[in-house]
C-alpha positions as CSV (number, residue, x, y, z in Angstrom):
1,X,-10.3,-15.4,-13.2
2,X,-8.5,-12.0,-13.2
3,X,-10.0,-9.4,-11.5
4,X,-8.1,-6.8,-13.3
5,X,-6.0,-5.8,-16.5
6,X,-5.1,-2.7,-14.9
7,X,-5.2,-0.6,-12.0
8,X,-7.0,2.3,-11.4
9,X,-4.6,4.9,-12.0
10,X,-2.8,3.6,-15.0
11,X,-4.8,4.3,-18.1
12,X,-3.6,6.8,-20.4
13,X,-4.6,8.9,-23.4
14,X,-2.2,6.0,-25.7
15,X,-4.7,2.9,-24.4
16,X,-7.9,4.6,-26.3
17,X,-9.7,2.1,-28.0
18,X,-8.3,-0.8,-25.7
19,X,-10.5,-2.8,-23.4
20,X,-9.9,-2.9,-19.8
21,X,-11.1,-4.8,-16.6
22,X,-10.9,-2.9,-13.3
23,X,-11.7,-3.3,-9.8
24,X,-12.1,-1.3,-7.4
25,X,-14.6,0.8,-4.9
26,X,-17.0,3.4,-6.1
27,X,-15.6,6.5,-5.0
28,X,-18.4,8.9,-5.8
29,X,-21.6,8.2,-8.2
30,X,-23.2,11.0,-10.6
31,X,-26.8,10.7,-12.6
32,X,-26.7,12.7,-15.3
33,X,-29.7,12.4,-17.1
34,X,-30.0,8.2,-17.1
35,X,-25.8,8.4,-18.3
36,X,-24.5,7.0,-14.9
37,X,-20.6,8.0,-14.4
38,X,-18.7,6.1,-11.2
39,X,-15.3,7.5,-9.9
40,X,-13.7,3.8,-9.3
41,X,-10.8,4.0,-6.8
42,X,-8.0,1.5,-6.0
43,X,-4.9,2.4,-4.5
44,X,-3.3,3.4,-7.2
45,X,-5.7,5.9,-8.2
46,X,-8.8,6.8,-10.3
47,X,-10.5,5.9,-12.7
48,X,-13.9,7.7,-14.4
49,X,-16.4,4.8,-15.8
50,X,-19.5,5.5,-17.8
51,X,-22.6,3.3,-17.9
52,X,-24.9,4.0,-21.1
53,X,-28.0,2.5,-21.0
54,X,-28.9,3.1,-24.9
55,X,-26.1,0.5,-25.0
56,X,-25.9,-1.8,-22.2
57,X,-29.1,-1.4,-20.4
58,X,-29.1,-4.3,-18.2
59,X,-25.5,-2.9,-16.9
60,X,-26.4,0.5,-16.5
61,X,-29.3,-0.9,-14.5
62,X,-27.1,-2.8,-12.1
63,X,-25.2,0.5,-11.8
64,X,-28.1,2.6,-10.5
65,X,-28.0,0.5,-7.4
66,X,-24.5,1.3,-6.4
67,X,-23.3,3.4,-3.7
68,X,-20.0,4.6,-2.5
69,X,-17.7,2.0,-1.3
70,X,-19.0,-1.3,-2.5
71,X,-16.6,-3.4,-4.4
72,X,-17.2,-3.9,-8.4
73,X,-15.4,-5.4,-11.0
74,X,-16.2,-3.3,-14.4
75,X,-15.1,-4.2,-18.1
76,X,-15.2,-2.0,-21.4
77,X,-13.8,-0.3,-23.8
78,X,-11.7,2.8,-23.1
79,X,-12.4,5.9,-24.9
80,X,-11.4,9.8,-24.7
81,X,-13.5,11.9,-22.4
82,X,-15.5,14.7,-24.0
83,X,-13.7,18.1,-24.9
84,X,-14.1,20.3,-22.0
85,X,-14.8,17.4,-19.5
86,X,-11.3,16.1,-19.0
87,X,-9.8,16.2,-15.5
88,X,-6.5,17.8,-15.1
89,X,-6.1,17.1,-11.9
90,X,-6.4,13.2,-12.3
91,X,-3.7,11.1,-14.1
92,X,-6.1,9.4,-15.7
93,X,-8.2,12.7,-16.8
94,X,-8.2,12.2,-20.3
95,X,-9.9,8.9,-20.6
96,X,-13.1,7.2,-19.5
97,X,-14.3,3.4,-20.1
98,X,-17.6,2.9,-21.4
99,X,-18.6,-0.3,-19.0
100,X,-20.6,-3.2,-20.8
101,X,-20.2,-5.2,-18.1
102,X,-20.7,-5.0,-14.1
103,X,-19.8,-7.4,-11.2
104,X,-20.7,-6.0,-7.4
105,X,-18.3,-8.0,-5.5
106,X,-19.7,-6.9,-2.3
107,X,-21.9,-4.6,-1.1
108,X,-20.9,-1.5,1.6
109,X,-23.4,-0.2,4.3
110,X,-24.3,3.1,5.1
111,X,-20.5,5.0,6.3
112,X,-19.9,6.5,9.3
113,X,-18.6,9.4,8.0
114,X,-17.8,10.4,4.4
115,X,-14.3,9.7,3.0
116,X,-13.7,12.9,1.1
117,X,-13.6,15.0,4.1
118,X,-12.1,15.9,6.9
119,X,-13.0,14.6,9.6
120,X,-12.6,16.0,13.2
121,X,-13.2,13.2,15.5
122,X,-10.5,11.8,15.6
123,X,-12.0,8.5,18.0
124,X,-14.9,7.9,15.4
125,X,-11.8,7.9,12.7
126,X,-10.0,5.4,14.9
127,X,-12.8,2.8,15.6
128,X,-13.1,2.4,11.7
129,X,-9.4,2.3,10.7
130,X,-9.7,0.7,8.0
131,X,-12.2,3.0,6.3
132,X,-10.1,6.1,7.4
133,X,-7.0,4.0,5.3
134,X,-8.8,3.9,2.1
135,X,-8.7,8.0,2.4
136,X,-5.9,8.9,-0.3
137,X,-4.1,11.1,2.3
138,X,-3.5,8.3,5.0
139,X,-3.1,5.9,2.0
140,X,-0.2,8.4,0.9
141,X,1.4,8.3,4.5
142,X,1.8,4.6,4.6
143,X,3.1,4.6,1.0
144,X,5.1,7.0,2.5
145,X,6.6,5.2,5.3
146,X,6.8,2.4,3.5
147,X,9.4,4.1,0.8
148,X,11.3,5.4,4.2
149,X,11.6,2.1,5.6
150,X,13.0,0.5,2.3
151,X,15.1,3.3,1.4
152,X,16.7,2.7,5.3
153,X,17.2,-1.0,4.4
154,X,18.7,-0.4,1.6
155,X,21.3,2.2,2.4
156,X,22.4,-0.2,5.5
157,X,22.9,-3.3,3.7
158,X,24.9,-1.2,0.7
159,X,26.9,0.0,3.9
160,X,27.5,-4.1,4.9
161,X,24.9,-4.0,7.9
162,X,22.7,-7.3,8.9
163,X,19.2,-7.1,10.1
164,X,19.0,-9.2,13.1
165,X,16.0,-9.4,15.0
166,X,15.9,-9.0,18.8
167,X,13.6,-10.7,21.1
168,X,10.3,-9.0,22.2
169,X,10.0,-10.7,25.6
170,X,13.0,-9.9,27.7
171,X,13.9,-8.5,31.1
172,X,12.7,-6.0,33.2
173,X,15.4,-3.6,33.7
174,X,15.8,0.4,34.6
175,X,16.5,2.0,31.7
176,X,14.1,5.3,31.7
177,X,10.4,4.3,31.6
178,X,8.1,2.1,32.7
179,X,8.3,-1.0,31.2
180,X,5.2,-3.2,30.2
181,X,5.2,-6.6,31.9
182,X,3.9,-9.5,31.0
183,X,3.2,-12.9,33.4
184,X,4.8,-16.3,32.5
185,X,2.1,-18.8,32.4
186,X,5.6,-21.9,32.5
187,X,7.3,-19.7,35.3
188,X,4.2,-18.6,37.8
189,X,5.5,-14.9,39.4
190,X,7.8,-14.2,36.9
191,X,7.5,-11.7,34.1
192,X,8.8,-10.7,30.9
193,X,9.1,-7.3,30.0
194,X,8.6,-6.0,26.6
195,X,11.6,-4.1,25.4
196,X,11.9,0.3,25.8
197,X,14.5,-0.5,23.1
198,X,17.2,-3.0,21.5
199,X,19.7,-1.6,23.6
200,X,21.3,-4.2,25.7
201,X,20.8,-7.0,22.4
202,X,22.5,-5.0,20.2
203,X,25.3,-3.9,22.5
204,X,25.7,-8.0,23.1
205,X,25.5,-8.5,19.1
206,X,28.3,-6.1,19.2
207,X,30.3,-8.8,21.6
208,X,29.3,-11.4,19.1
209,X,31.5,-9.4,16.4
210,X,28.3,-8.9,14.5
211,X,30.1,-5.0,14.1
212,X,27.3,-3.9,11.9
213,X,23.5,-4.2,12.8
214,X,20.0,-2.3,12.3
215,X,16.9,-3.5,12.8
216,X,13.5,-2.2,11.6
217,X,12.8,-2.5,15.9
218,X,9.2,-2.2,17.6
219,X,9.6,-0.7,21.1
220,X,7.4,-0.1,24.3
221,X,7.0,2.2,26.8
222,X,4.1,2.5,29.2
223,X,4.0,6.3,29.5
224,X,1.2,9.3,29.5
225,X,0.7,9.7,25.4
226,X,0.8,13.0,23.5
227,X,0.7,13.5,19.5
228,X,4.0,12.2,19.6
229,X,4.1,9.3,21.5
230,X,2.4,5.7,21.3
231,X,2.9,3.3,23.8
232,X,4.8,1.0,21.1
233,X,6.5,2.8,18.2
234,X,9.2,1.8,15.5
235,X,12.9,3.1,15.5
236,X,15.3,2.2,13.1
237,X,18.0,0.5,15.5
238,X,21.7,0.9,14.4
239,X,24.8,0.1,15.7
240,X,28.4,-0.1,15.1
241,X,31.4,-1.2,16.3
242,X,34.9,0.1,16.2
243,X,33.2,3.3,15.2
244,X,33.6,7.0,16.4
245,X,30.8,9.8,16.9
246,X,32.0,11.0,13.3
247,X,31.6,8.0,11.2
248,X,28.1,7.7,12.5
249,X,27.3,11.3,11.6
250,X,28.6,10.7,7.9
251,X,26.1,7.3,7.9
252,X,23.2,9.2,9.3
253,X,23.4,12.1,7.1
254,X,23.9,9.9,4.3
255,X,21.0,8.0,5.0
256,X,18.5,11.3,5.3
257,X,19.5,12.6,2.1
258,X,18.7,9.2,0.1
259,X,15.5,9.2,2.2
260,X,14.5,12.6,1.6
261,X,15.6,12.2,-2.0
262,X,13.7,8.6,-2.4
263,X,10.4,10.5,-0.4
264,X,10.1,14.1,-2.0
265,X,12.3,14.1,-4.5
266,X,14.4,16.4,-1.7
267,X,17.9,17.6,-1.6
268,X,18.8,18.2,1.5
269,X,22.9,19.5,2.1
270,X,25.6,18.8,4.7
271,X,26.7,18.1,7.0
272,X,24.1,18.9,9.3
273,X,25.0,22.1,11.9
274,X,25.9,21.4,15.3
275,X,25.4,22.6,18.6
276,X,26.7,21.5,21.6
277,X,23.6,21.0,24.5
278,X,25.2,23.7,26.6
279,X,24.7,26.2,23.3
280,X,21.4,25.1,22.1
281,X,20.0,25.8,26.1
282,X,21.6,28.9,26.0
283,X,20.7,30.3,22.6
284,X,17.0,28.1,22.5
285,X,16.3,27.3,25.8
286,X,15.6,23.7,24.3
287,X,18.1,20.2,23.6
288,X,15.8,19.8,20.6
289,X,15.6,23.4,18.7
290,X,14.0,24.8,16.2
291,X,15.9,27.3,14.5
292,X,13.9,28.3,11.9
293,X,13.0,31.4,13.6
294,X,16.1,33.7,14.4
295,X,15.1,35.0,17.6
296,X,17.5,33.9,20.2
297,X,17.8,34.2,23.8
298,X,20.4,36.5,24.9
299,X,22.3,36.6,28.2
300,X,21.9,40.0,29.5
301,X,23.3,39.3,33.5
302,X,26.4,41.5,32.6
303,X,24.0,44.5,32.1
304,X,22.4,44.4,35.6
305,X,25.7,43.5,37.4
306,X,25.1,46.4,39.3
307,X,21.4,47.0,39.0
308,X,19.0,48.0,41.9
309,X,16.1,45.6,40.3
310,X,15.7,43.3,43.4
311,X,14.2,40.5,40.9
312,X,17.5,40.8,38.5
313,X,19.8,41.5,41.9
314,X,18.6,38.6,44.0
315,X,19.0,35.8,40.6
316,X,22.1,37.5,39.8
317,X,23.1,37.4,43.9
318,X,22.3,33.3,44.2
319,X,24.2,32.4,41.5
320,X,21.4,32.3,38.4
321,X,21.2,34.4,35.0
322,X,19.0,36.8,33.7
323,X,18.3,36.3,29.9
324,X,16.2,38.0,27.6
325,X,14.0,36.8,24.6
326,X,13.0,39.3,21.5
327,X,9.9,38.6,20.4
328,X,9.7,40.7,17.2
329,X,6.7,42.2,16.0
330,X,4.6,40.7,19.1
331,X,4.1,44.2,21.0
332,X,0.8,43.8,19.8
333,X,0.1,41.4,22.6
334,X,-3.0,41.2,24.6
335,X,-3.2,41.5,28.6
336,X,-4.8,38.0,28.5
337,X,-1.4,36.2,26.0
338,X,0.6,38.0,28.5
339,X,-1.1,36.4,31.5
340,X,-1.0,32.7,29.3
341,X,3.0,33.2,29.1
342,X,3.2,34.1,32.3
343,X,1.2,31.4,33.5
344,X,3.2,29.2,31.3
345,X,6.3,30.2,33.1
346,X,5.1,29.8,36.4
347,X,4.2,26.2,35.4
348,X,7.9,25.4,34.4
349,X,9.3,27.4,37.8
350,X,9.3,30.2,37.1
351,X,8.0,33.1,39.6
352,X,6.9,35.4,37.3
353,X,7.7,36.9,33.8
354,X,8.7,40.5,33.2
355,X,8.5,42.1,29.8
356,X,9.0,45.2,28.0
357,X,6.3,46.2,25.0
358,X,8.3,48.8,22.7
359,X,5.3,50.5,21.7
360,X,4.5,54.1,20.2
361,X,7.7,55.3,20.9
362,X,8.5,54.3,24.2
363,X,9.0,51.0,26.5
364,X,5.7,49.9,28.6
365,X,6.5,48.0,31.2
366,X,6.4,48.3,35.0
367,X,10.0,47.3,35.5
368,X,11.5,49.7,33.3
369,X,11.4,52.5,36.3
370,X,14.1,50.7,38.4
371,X,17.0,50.5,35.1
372,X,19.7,53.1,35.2
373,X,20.0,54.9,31.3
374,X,23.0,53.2,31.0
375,X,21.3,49.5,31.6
376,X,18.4,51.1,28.8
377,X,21.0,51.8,26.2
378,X,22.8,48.5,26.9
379,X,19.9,46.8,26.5
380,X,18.8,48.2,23.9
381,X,22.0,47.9,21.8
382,X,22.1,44.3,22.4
383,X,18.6,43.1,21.7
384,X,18.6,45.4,18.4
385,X,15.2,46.8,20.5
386,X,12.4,48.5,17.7
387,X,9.0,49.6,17.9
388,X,6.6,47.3,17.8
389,X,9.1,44.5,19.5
390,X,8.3,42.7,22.8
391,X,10.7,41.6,24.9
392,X,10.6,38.8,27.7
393,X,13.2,38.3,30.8
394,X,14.4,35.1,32.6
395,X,15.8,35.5,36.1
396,X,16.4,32.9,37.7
397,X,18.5,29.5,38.3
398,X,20.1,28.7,34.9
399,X,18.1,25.4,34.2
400,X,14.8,27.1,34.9
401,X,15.4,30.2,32.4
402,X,16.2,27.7,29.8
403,X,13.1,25.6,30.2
404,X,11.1,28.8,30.9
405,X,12.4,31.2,27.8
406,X,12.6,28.1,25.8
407,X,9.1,27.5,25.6
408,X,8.0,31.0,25.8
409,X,9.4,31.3,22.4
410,X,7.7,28.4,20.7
411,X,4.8,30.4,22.3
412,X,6.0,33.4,20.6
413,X,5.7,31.9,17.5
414,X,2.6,30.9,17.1
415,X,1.3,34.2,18.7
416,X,3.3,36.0,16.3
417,X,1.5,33.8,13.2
418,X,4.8,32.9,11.8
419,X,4.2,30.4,9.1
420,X,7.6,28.7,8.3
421,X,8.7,27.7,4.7
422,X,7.2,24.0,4.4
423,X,10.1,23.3,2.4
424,X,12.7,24.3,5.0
425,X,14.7,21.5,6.5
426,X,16.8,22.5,9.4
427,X,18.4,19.8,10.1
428,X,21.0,19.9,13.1
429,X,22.9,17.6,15.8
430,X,23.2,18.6,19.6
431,X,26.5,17.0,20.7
432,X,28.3,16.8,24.6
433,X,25.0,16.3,26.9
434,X,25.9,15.9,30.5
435,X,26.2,12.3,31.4
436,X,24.0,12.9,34.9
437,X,21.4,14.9,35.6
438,X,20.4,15.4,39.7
439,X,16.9,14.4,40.6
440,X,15.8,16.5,43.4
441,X,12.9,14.7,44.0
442,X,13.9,10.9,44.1
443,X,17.5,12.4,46.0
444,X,19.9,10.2,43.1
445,X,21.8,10.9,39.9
446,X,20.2,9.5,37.2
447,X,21.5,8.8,33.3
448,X,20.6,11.8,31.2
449,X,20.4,9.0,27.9
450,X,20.8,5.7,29.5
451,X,23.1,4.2,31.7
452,X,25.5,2.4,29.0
453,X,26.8,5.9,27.4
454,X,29.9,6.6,27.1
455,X,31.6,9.6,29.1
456,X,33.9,12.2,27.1
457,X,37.6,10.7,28.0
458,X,38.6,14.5,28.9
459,X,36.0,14.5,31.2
460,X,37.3,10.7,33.2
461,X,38.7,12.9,35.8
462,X,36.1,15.0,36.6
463,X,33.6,11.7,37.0
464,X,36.6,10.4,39.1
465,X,36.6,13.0,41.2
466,X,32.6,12.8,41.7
467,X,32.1,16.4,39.5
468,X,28.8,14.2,38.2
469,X,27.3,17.5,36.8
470,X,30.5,19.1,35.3
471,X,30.8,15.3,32.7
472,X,29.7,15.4,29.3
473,X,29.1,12.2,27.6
474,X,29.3,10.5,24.3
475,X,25.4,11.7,23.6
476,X,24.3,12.7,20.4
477,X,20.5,14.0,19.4
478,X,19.2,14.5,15.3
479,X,16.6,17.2,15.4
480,X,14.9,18.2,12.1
481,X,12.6,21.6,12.5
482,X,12.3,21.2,16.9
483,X,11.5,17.6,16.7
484,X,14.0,15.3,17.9
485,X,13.9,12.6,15.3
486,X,16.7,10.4,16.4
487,X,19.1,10.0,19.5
488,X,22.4,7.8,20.2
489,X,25.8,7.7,21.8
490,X,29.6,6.0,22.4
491,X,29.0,3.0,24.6
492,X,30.7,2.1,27.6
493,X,32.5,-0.9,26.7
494,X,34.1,-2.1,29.9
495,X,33.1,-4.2,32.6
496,X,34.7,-1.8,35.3
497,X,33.5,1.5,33.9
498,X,30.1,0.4,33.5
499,X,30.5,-1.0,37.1
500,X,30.8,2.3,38.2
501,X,28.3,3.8,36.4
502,X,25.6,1.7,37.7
503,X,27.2,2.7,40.8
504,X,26.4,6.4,40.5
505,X,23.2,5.8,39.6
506,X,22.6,3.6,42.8
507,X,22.5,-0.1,41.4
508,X,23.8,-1.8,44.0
509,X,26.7,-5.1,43.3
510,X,24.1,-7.3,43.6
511,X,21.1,-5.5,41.6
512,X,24.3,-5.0,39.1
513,X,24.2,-8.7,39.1
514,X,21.0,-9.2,38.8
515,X,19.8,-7.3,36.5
516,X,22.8,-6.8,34.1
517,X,25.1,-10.0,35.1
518,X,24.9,-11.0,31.5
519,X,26.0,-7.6,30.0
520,X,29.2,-7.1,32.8
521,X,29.9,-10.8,31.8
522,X,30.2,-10.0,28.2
523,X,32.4,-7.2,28.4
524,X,34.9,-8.9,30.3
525,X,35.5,-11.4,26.9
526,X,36.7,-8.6,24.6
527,X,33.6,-6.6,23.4
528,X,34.8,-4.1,20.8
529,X,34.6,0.0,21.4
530,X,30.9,0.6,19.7
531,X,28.4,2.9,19.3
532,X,25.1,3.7,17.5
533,X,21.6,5.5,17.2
534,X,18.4,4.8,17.2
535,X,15.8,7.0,14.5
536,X,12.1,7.8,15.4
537,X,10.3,6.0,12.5
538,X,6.9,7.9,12.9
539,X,8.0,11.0,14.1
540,X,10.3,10.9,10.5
541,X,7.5,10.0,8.8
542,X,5.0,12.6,10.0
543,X,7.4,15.7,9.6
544,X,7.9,13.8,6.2
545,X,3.9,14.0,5.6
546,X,3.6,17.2,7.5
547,X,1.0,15.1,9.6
548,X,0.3,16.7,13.3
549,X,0.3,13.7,14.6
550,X,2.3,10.2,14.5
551,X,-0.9,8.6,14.5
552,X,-1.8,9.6,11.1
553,X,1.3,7.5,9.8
554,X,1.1,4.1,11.7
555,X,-1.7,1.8,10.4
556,X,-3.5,1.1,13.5
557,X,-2.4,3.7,16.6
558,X,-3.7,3.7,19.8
559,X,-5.7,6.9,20.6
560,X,-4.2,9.4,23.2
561,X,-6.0,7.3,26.3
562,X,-3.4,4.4,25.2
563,X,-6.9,2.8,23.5
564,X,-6.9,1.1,20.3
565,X,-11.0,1.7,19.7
566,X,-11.2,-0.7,16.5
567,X,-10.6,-4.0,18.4
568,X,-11.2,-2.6,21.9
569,X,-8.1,-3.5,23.4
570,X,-6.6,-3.4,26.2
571,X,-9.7,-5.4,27.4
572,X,-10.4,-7.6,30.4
573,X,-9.1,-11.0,30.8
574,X,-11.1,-13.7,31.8
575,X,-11.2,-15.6,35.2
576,X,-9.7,-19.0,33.3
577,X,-6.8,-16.6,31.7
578,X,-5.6,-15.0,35.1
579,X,-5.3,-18.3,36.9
580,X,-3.8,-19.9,34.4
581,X,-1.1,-17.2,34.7
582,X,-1.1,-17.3,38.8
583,X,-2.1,-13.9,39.0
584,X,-5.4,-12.0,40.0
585,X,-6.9,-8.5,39.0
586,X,-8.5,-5.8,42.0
587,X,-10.4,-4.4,39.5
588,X,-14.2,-5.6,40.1
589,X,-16.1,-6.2,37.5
């Protein structure tokens, strides 16, 4: 038995006169006047079937029971739709078929929500998954992802990588965030953990002169979720060895442009821009930005060198910077957006956020009083000031202004209404991170990347000498639009230097041994100088879509409580399980 000649969306104008068997699920169902037309949907597409009962009664009476989303299995004869009733906006809108026969394959309740619309709650969406998949946007997305994912492969094994899988149970170590654990039932009190990232397996394939490997890798991270984060999530894993920060930006940028090519039919050009991460804080306030919008923030300290503005004086005095942001066009501002930025700054500690509104021919602002004419003229020569323009300050320490300004202006944005070109494609790479960053709160350096990159061999002195902040590393990001979309470096390669590193970041001999005995082991047996990147999967795939979230482009997400509402999971494990595993839970039930 075939269940189909065809699929939905392949008839054309040519097969008139044909017959044709299709399959599918009733899509919508129109009465007009005893003439019975079903919209039958597969995923290819549509296709319009007519049931006439001054021809095939008993058919046409099967068809008056159907409602949307059962499955049926129809047979006729195709034939050209009426003149004036074609539908241009279907492939198939030329043609019809004239059913003589009808098989329901299986019936469909009542829906939860209709599939033609938009629907807001999200959770309701969720529990039914697979109804919200037969939607022909989501349907699109994993088409999508799915060209991405084989236009990835492809490239890579043209390029003589081998996909090698890596395990999913492996060991607990710190690389960054929390890891999930799970209990050995053959080795009570012991646990695997399942893996942030390939990273230490494809550094070892590396020693195992694999030199080229990717991996289509699933990844875990128990941390807070937002719309672009799951707790497991896909990367495309790549590394290399005997390779330099160059020949992996000709690879990557290689790779986008058959992607975007094989996705949208895209040219995108390069190479890519880059910034260094010292620039992109400076000029962005943000290691990932978006530079769609030409508003930058300006360093504006030499100004008020001499100022009597205690705020500017007392940043300037302690060894911070006073910047300034253009918002143009925003004087417009309510009292109530400038209280949100301001709070907004405050959150990301700041103490406050002055602001000049250039507005009906003069500057409204309450700092404005304590600047010299000279300080006014300078300023406004350099921020190209106009009516109408609102302009926001940073004084402070030089991290905190970044973080501060930068997200001001992504507020800015949106206050200001700009819609961006949905064809623009800025992409860019943010080169020379700082190896360490100082946590004040946990008293340590800790790895800005992870502790296997690579520090800048101009900078070998300066980590010598114990200038931690002042070292830049072998740290690449990919950001398309403000999203970072993939991120990679130079690996440390020898035992001894990576000995030290651990060191710095407080991993004592023996936790060196412990934890990362096998990787120091390795590298003493002639591992090769490597390197490589890892890509963000769903977050390519949902700028790709122009989705808001990554869960509209994985099949089956968890929602933003970490929940997976279709199956219910996570979900307690019985009594039997837990003591089997030789642990307990002191969660009562």
């Amino acid at each position: 038995m075939n269940f189909r000649s065809s699929h939905c969306g392949a008839l054309r104008a040519k097969d008139i006169g044909q017959r044709a068997t299709l399959a599918g699920w009733v899509g919508s169902r129109r009465d007009h006047g005893g003439v019975l037309f079903v919209d039958l949907r597969d995923r290819e597409g549509i296709t319009q079937v007519v049931f006439r009962p001054e021809k095939h009664a008993a058919t046409a009476g099967v068809a008056q029971t159907l409602r949307d989303e059962d499955v049926i299995q129809i047979s006729g004869t195709i034939a050209k739709r009426l003149e004036g009733t074609e539908n241009s906006k279907l492939s198939t809108g030329e043609i019809e078929i004239v059913a003589d026969d009808l098989q329901i394959l299986n019936k469909a309740d009542v829906l939860p929500f209709p599939l033609d619309e938009q629907i807001a709650n999200e959770d309701l969406r969720l529990t039914h998954r697979y109804l919200d998949l037969r939607r022909p946007g989501m349907a699109a997305n994993l088409r999508l992802r799915h060209r991405v994912v084989k236009t990835v492969r492809d490239i890579l094994d043209a390029d003589g990588f081998w996909e090698i899988e890596t395990p999913i149970l492996s060991k607990s170590t710190p690389e960054g965030a929390r890891d999930f654990l799970v209990p050995s039932r053959l080795n009570p009190g012991n646990f695997y953990a399942l893996p942030q990232a390939p990273q230490q397996y494809k550094q070892l394939l590396m020693a195992a002169g694999v030199e080229k490997y990717f991996q289509i890798a699933r990844c875990f991270r128990d941390e807070d979720l937002r719309a672009d984060r799951q707790p497991e999530f896909t990367q495309a894993d790549i590394e290399m060895s005997f390779v330099t920060a160059e020949d992996l930006f000709a690879l990557i940028e290689k790779m986008f442009v058959a992607v975007f090519r094989a996705a949208h039919g895209v040219e995108i050009s390069t190479p890519f821009p880059r910034l260094t991460h010292r620039e992109a804080m400076d000029r962005f306030g943000s290691d990932k930005p978006d530079t769609r919008w030409a508003q930058e923030i300006v360093d504006v300290g030499d100004i008020f060198a001499g100022t009597e503005f205690k705020v500017f004086r007392g940043a300037l005095d302690s060894g911070g910077v006073v910047r300034a942001l253009n918002a143009k066009g925003l004087a417009k501002i309510t009292t109530g957006q400038i209280e949100e930025l301001t709070e907004m700054a405050k959150q990301f500690g700041a103490k406050g956020l002055a602001f000049i509104k250039c507005e009906n021919g003069e500057w409204k602002s309450p700092i404005v009083k304590f600047f010299t004419d000279a300080e006014k003229a300078a300023l406004q020569e350099r921020l190209k000031m106009e009516e109408g323009d609102l302009v926001l300050f940073g004084a402070d320490k030089w991290e905190i202004v970044c973080e501060v300004l930068g997200r001001v202006r992504l507020r800015a944005v949106e206050l200001i209404g700009l819609t961006h070109d949905p064809k623009r494609l800025d992409f860019l790479w943010v080169v020379d991170f700082p190896l360490l960053a100082w946590s004040d709160e946990e008293q340590k350096w800790n790895a800005v990347h992870h502790p296997f990159t690579r520090p800048k061999a101009e900078d070998l002195p300066l980590l010598e000498a114990k200038k931690y902040a002042e070292v830049r590393a072998e740290a690449y990001d990919i950001v398309l639009n403000g999203v970072e979309i993939g991120g990679g470096s130079i690996r440390i390669h020898e035992a001894d230097l990576q000995s030290i590193m651990f060191s710095i970041l407080g991993i004592s001999e023996e936790e060196q041994t412990s934890m990362f005995g096998h990787l120091l082991k390795a590298f003493k047996f002639g591992t090769p100088p490597h390197g490589g990147i890892a890509l963000g999967l769903d977050r390519l795939v949902m700028l790709l879509a122009g989705a808001e979230s990554i869960r509209d482009v994985i099949a089956f997400p968890k929602n933003n409580r970490g929940i997976e509402l279709m199956t219910g999971s996570p979900s307690p494990a019985d009594f039997k399980q837990l003591r089997e595993l030789s642990i307990s839970s002191t969660k009562k039930a």
